[in-house]
GUMARMI-346531 format. One record per residue: x, y, z of N, C-alpha, C in turn; residue in one letter; residue number from 1. Coordinates in nm, 2 decimals, padded with zeros to 4 digits. Atoms other than C-alpha are relative to their C-alpha. Layout:
! GUMARMI-346531
X	Y	Z	X	Y	Z	X	Y	Z	A	NUM
...
***
This chain:
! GUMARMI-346531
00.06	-00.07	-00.11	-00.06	-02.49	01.38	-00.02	00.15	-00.04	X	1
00.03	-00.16	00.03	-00.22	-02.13	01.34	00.06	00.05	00.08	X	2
-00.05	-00.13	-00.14	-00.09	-01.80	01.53	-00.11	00.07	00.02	X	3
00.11	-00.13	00.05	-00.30	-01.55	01.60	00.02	00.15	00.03	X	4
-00.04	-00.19	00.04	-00.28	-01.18	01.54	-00.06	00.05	00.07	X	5
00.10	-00.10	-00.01	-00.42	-00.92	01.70	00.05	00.17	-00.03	X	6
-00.03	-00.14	00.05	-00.45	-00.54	01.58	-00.10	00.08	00.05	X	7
00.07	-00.10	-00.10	-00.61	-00.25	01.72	-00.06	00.06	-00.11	X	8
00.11	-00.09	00.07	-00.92	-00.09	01.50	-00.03	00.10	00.03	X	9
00.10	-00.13	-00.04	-01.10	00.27	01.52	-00.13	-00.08	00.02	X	10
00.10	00.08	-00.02	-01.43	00.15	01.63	-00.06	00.02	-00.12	X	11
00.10	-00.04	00.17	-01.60	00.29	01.26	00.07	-00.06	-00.04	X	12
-00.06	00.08	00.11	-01.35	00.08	01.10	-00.07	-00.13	00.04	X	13
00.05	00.11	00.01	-01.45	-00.21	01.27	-00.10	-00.07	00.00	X	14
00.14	-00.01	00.05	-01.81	-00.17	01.26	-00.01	-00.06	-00.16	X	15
-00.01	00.02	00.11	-01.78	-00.14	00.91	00.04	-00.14	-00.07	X	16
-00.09	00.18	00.05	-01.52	-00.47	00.85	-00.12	-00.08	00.02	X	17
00.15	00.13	-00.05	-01.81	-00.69	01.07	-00.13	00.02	-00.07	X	18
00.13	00.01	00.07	-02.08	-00.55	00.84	00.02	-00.01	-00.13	X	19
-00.07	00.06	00.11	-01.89	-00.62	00.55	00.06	-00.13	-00.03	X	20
-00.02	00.12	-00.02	-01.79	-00.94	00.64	-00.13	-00.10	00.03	X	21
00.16	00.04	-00.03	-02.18	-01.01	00.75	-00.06	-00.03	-00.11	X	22
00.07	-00.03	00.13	-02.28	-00.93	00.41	00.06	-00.11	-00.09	X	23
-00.05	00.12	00.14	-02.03	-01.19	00.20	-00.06	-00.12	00.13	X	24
00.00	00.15	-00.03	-02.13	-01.47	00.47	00.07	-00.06	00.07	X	25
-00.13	00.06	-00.05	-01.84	-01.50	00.65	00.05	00.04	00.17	X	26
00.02	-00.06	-00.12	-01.71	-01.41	01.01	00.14	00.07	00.01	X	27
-00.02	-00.09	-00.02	-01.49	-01.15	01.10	00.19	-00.03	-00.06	X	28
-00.17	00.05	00.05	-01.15	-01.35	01.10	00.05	-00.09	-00.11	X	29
00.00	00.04	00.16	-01.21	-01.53	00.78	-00.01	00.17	-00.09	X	30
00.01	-00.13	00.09	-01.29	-01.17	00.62	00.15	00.05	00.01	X	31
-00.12	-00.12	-00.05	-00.94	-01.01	00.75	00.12	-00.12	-00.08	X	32
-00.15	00.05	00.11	-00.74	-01.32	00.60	-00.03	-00.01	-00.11	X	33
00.03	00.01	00.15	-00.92	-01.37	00.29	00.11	00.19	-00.07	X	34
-00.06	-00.13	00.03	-00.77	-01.00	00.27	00.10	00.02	-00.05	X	35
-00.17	00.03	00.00	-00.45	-01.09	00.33	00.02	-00.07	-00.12	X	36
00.02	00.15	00.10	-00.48	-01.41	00.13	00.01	00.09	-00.13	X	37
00.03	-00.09	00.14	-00.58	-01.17	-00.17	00.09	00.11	-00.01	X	38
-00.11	-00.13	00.01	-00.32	-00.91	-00.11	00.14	-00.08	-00.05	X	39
-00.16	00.04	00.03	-00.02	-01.15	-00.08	00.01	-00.04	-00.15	X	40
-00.02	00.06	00.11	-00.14	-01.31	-00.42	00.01	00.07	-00.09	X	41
-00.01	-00.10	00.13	-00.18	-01.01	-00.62	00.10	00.06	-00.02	X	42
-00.16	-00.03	00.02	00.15	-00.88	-00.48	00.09	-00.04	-00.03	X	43
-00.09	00.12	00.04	00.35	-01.19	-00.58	00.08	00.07	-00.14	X	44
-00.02	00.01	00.13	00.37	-01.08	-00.95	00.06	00.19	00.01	X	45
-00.03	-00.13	-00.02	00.43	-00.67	-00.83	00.09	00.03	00.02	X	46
-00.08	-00.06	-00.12	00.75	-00.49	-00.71	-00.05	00.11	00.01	X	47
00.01	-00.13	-00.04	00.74	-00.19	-00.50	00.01	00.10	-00.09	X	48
-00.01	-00.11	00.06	00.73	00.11	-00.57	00.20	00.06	-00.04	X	49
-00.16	-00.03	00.02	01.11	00.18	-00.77	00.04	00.17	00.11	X	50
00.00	-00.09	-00.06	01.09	00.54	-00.60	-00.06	00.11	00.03	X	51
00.07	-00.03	-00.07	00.91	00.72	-00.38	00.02	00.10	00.10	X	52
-00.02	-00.04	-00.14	00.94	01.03	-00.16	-00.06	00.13	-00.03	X	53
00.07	-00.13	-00.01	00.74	01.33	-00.06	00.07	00.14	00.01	X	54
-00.15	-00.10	-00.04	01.06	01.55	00.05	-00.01	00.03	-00.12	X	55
-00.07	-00.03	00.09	01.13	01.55	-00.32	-00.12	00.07	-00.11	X	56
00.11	-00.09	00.11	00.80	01.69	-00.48	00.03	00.10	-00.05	X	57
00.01	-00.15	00.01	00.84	01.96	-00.67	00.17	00.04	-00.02	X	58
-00.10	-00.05	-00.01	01.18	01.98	-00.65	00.06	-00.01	-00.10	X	59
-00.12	-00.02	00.14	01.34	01.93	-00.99	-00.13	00.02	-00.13	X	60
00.10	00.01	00.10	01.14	01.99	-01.31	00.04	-00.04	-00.13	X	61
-00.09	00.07	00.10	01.15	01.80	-01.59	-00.02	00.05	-00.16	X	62
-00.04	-00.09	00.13	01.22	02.07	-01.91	-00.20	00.00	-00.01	X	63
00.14	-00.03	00.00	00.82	02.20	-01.87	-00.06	-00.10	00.07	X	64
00.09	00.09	-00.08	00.67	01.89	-01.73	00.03	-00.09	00.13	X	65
-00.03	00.05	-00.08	00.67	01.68	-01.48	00.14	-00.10	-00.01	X	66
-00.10	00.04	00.06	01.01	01.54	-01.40	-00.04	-00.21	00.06	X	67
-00.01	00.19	-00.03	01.06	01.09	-01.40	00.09	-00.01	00.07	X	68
-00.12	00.05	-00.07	01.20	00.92	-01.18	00.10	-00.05	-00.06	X	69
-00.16	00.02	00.07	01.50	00.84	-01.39	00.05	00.13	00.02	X	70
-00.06	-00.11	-00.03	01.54	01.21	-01.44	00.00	00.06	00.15	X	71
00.01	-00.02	-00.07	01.48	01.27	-01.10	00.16	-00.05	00.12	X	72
-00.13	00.13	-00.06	01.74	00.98	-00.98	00.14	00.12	-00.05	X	73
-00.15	-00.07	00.07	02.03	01.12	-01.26	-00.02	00.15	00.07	X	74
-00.08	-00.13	-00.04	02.00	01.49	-01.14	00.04	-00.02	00.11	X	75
-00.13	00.02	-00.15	02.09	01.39	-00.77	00.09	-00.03	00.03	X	76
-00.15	00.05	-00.03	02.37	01.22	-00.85	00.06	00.09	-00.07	X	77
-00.04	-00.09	-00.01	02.47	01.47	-01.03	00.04	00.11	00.04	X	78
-00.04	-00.10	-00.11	02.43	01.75	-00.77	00.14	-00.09	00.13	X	79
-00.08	00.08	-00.08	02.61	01.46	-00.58	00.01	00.00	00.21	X	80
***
């Protein structure tokens, strides 16, 4: 048995989806799972992002260049 979703669009977004969806042939809620469908499969083989955060931009530098997330990770635990 199916469920069904529903989600709230900007109206220009969903203009756009339905004329995008018009164009491969398809109708609106076949276009939004194929999406899905295609997202969950390509993410199967991906992990997330190891780490991630905007607070932390800028804040440590790594000897001239930009610092890694490794070095990023090790100096915080170091500040502790």
């Amino acid at each position: 048995m199916t469920r069904i979703l529903t989600l709230r669009l900007d109206p220009v977004l969903l203009e756009r989806a339905e004329a995008r969806a018009a164009r491969l042939g398809v109708d609106r809620a076949k276009y939004v799972r194929s999406l899905i469908e295609e997202d969950l499969a390509s993410g199967e083989n991906q992990s997330g992002p190891g780490f991630a955060s905007c607070d932390l931009a800028g804040m440590y530098e790594g000897g001239g260049k930009a610092a890694t997330n490794p070095e990023t990770r090790a100096r915080m635990r170091r500040k502790g």
